[in-house]
N, C-alpha and C positions, 0 to 999 in steps of 0.2 A: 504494500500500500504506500504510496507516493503521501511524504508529509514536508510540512512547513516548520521548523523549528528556529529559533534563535538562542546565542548566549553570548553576555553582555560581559566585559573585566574594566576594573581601571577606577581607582580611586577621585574622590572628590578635588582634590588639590594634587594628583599623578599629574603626569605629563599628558595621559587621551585618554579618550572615552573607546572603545574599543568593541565590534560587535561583529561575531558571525552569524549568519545565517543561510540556513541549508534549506534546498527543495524550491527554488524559485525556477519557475521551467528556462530552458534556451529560447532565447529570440524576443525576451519583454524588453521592451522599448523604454527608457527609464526619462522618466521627468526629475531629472537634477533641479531645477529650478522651482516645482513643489516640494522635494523633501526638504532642501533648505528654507525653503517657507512658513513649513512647519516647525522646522527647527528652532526659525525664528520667532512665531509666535509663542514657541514655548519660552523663551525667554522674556517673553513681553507681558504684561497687565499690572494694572495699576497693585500696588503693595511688595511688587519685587525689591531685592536689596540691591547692594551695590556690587555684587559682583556681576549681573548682568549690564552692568556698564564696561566690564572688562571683556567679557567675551562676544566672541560674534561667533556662533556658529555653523561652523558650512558642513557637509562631510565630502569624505575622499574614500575614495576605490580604490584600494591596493589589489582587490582580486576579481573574479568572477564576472568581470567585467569589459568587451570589445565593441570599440567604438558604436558608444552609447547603448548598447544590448547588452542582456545576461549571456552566459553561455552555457547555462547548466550547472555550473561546479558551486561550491560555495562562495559569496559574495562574502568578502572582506573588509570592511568600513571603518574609519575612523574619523575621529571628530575631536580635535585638540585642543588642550587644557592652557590656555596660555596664563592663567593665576596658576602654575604648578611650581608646589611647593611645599613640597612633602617632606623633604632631608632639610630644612633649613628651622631649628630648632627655635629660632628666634620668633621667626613669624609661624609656624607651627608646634608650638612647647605640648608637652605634654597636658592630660586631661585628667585632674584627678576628679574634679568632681561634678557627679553625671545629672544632666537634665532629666527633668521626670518628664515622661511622654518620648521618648528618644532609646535610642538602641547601645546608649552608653553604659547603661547598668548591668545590663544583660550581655552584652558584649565582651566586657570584659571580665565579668566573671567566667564565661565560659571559657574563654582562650586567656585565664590566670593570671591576668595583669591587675593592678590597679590604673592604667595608664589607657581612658577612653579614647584613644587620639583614632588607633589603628579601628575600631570597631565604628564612632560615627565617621570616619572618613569610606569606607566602602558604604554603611548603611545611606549615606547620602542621596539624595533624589538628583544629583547630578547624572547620575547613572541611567536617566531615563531620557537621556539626551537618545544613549543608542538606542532604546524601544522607542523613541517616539522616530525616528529616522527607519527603525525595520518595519515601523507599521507605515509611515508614508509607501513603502517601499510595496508593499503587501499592499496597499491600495491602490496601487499602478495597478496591479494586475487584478484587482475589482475593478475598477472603472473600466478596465477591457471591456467588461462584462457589464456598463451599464450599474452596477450597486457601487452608489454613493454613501459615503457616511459622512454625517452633521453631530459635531459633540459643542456644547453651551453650557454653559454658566446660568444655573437655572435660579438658586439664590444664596442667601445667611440671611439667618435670622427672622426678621420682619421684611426681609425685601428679598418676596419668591415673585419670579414672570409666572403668568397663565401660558405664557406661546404652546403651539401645539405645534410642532413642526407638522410638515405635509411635504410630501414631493414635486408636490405643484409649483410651491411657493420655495421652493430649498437655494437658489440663486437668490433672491431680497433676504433670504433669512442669514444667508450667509453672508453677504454685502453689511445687513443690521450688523451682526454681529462685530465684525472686522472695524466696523468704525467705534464698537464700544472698548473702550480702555481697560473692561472687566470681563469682557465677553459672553455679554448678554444680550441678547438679541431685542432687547425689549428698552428703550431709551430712559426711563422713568425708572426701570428698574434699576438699572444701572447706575444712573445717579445715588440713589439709597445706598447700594452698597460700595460706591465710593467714599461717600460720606462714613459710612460705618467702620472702614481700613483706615481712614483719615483717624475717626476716634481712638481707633484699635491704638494708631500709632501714639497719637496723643499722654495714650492712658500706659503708652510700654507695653500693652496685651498685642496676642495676634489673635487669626480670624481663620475658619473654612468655612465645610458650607456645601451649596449641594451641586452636583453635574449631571449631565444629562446627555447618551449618547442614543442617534438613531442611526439604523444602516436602511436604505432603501433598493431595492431592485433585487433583492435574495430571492433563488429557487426553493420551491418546496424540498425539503429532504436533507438537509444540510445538517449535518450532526449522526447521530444516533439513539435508539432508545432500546438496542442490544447491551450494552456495555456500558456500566455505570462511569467509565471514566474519558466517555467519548461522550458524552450530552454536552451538548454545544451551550446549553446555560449553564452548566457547573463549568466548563471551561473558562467562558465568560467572569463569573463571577471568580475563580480562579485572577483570572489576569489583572480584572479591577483592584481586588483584594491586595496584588503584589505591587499595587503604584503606593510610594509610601504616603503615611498618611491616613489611609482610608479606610475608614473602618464596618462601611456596611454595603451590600450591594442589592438591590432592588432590579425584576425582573416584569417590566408590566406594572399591574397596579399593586407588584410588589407586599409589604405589610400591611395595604390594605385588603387584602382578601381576608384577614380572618375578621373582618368587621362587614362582611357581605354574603350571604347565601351564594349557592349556587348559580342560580338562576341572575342574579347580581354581574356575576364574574363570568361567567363562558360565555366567550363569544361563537353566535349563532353560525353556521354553514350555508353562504349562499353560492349560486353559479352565476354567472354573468357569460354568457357566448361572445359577448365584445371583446371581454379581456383574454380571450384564450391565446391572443397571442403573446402575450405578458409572462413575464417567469412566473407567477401564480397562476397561470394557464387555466383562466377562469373562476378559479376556489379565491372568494372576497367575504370578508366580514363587515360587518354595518359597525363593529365596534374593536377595540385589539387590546385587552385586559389581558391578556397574554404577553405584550409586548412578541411578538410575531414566533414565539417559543412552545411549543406545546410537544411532551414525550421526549426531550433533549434534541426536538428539530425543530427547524425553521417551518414554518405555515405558511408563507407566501402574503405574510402581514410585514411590516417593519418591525426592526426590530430594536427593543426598545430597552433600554439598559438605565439605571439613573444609580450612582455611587454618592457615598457622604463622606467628606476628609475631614479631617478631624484641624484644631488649628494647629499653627507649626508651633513643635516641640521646642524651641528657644525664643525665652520671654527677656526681653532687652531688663525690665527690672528683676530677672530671675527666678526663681520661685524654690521652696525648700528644699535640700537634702544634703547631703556629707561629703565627708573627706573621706574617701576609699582608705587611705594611708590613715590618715589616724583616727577614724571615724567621727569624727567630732561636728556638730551641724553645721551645715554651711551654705550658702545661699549656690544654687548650679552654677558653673563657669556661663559667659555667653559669650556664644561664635557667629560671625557672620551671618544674617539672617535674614527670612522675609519675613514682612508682618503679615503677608496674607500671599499666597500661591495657589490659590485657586483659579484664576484665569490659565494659567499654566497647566495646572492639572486637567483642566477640560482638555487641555492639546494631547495630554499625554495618554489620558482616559480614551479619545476619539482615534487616537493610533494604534493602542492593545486590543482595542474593541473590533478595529479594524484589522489586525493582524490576527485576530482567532476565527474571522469571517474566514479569511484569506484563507487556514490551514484548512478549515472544515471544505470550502471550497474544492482545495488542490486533492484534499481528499478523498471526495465524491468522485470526480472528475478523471483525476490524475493525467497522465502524460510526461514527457521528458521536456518538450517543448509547446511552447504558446499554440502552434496551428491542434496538436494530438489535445490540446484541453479543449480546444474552444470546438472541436471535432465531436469530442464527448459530450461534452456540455449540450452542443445543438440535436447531437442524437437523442439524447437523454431524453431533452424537452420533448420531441419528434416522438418518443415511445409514449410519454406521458397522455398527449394530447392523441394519439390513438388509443386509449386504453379505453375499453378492456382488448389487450390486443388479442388476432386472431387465432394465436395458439402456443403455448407454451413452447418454449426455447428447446429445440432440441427433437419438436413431437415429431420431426418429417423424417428426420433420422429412424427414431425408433420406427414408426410404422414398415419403414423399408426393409430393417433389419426382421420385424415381422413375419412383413411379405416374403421375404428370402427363404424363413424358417417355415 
């Protein structure tokens, strides 16, 4: 079975961000100038610290890569750290004492140091520079296909948007977007919670909050509901989960279903003969309380994903705990930080979401290169919209052999 996999190295203050990833067919045509777009937005909304004034990041191809197409092998990528500054003891001294909310505590006790330095420098969300760069990547080869994905900034606090994305409207939502500084697609709302990172900073506190990703154009069938560690919404929820930070992930109407009946929450089965030529090859719901997931596969709804980040673990005025060394109380060290990374999180949410599409995808599908996918892909659709087809795989075979006997 043909898969999409990625794996990421390379500390917060190393010298690169550094990422392989395996299973992208021969012959995709790559949009350099969207993944560094993405790149870039992930550095960008309003609450970011000052290191995203140091960096600018692009990525480079050291492998897998011939004049501008894959070629099958593994794509080799990197994205350089130019604040690196890892061996330099003055600007990066040791960590004795660990931020509550942060991977300092835990960190270092497991690998027996008192010295948090080596533990939040890998646990850092820089690291998501390379996943947000293999999901642009992984959505080159969705958009072959027609399925877009839209991840936003839905709210904190008192300032949540109503927006409903739609497909119709996914060009203005994503134009909204791009011009809000918080990446909220909704203007009013976006004010509020600028105003609120504004206080956040005010007060020395930070902020998350909530994100919201949809994919549009997905085929029925995508995942599995054989093998509990192939359902494309534990996958999903999987990937969200691993952006740091975040600590709950909603699928559809999510934790509101145990506050609805049945009849509340499933959405109905209708057919439309218009849309059969649509990757839901006619199968349309009047409503998608599913978020487009139902048995660990896709339904031919969108799909609809919403995460909560929690706020960033370094409070500019500190907050309680110890000296490792001589355990005595002590307010946390603070390290360079955001008051608020949530705009950014929505980039990085919108590209994990879209790199599990992408695997489940190549998975269905398979092939070596682009033409043997998009080959499968159209036959696939071609059986579906014949079904019930005329006679099981294989029957003319046996008859013959039959006949013979």
């Amino acid at each position: 079975m043909a898969t999409l996999t990625y794996h990421t190295a390379g500390e917060s203050h190393g010298p690169a961000v550094t990422c392989l990833i395996y299973g992208i067919p021969a012959g995709l045509e790559l949009d350099v100038a969207f993944i560094n777009a993405e790149l870039k937005r992930r550095q960008g909304g309003y609450g970011r610290g000052g290191r995203q004034r140091i960096e600018s990041d692009a990525v480079t191809f050291l492998g897998g890569v011939r004049l501008g197409k894959t070629t099958g092998g593994p794509l080799a990528i990197q994205i350089p750290n130019k604040d690196s500054r890892l061996d330099d003891l003055e600007r990066t001294p040791p960590v004795y004492r660990p931020r509550p909310g942060h991977a300092d505590l835990a960190g270092s006790i497991k690998w027996l140091t008192t010295d948090c330095r080596n533990a939040l420098e890998r646990a850092s969300a820089r690291e998501t520079a390379g996943r947000t760069a293999a999901g642009a990547i992984a959505r080159c080869v969705l958009r072959a296909f027609g399925i877009e994905t839209f991840g936003f900034v839905r709210g904190m606090l008192d300032a949540v948007t109503d927006v409903q994305p739609d497909e119709e409207q996914l060009n203005q939502l994503r134009v909204a977007r791009d011009e809000s500084d918080v990446y909220c697609p909704d203007a009013s709302v976006s004010q509020k919670i600028i105003d609120h990172i504004h206080q956040a900073k005010v007060d020395k506190d930070t902020l998350g909050g909530l994100v919201e990703v949809h994919v549009f154009g997905c085929p029925i069938g995508l995942g599995s509901c054989a093998h509990w560690d192939q359902k494309l919404d534990a996958r999903l929820a999987f990937a969200v989960m691993s952006i740091q930070a975040f600590k709950a992930v909603e699928i559809g109407l999510g934790k509101d279903c145990a506050f609805r009946s049945g009849s509340q929450v499933h959405d109905p089965i209708e057919y439309d003969e218009a849309r059969s030529g649509k990757p839901q090859v006619g199968f349309v719901r009047p409503s998608n309380n599913a978020g487009g997931l139902e048995g660990g596969m896709t339904n031919g709804m969108p799909i609809v994903v919403r995460g909560t980040m929690k706020p960033i673990s370094t409070l500019l005025r500190g907050m309680p705990s110890v000296d490792l060394n001589t355990k005595e109380a002590q307010q946390s060290t603070y390290e360079r930080s955001d008051v608020c990374a949530l705009p950014a999180a929505s980039v990085v949410m919108e590209n994990v979401v879209a790199f599990e599409v992408a695997r489940a995808f190549i998975e269905k599908f398979g092939g070596d290169t682009m033409h043997e996918l998009r080959a499968n892909y159209e036959s696939y659709l071609d059986m579906v919209r014949r079904l019930p087809l005329d006679e099981p795989i294989g029957a003319s075979e046996m008859e013959a052999d039959q006949t013979e006997a």
